[in-house]
C-alpha positions as CSV (number, residue, x, y, z in Angstrom):
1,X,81.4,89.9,113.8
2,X,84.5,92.0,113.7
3,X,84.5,94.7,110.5
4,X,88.4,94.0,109.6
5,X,88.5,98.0,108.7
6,X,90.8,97.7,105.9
7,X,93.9,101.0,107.3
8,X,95.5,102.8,110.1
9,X,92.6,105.1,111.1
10,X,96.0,107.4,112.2
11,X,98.5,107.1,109.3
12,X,96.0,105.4,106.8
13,X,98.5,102.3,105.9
14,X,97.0,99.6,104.4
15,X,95.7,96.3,106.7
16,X,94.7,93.9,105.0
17,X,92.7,91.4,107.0
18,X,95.2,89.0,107.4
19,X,97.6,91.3,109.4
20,X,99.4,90.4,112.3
21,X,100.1,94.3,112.7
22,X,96.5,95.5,113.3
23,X,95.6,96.3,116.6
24,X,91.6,97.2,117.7
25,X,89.8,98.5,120.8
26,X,86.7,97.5,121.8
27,X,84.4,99.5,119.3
28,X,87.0,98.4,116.5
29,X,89.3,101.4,116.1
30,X,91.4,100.1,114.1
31,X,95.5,101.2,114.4
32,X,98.6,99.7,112.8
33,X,101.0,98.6,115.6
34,X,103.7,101.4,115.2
35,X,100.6,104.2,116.0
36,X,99.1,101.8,118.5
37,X,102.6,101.7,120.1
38,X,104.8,104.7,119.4
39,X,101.7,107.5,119.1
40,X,99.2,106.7,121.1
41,X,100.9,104.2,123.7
42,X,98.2,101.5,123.2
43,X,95.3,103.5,124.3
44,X,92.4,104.1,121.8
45,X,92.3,108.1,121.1
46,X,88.7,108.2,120.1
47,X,87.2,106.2,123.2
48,X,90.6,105.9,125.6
49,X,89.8,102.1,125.8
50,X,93.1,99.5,125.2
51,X,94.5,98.5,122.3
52,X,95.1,95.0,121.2
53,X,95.6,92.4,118.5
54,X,93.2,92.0,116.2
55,X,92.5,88.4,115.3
56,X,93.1,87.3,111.9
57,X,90.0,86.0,110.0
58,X,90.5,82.4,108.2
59,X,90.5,83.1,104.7
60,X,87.9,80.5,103.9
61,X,85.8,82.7,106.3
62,X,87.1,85.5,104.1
63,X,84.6,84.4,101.3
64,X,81.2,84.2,102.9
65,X,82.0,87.3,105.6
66,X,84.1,89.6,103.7
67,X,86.1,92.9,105.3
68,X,84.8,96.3,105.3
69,X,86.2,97.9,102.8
70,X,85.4,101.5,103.4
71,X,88.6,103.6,105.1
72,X,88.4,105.6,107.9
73,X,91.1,108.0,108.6
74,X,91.3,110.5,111.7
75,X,94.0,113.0,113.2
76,X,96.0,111.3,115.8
């Protein structure tokens, strides 16, 4: 189950886990879409993988598997 890491780990802007604007790579480094985009050109700097969407959990689902809530924040 995804973590829903609650920021940019680039700029540290919030994302909540109902954000259309969070993007992920396969070990869930998680980006807001301008860094995704604009700095780091959709690749993942910690592990070079591809950045993309990160689905939105339902918020019923929200209740019983709640997002991480600790930030993670590292230079881009």
């Amino acid at each position: 189950m995804l973590e829903l890491k609650p920021n940019c780990e680039c700029c540290d802007c919030d994302l909540p886990p109902e954000s259309p604007l969070a993007m992920i790579c396969s070990f869930e480094c998680t980006f807001c879409r301008s860094c995704a985009i604009v700095r780091l050109q959709e690749q993942c700097p910690n592990c070079g993988g591809e950045l993309v969407r990160r689905p939105v959990r339902p918020r019923n689902k929200l209740l019983t598997h709640p997002a991480a809530t600790k930030r993670v924040v590292s230079p881009c």
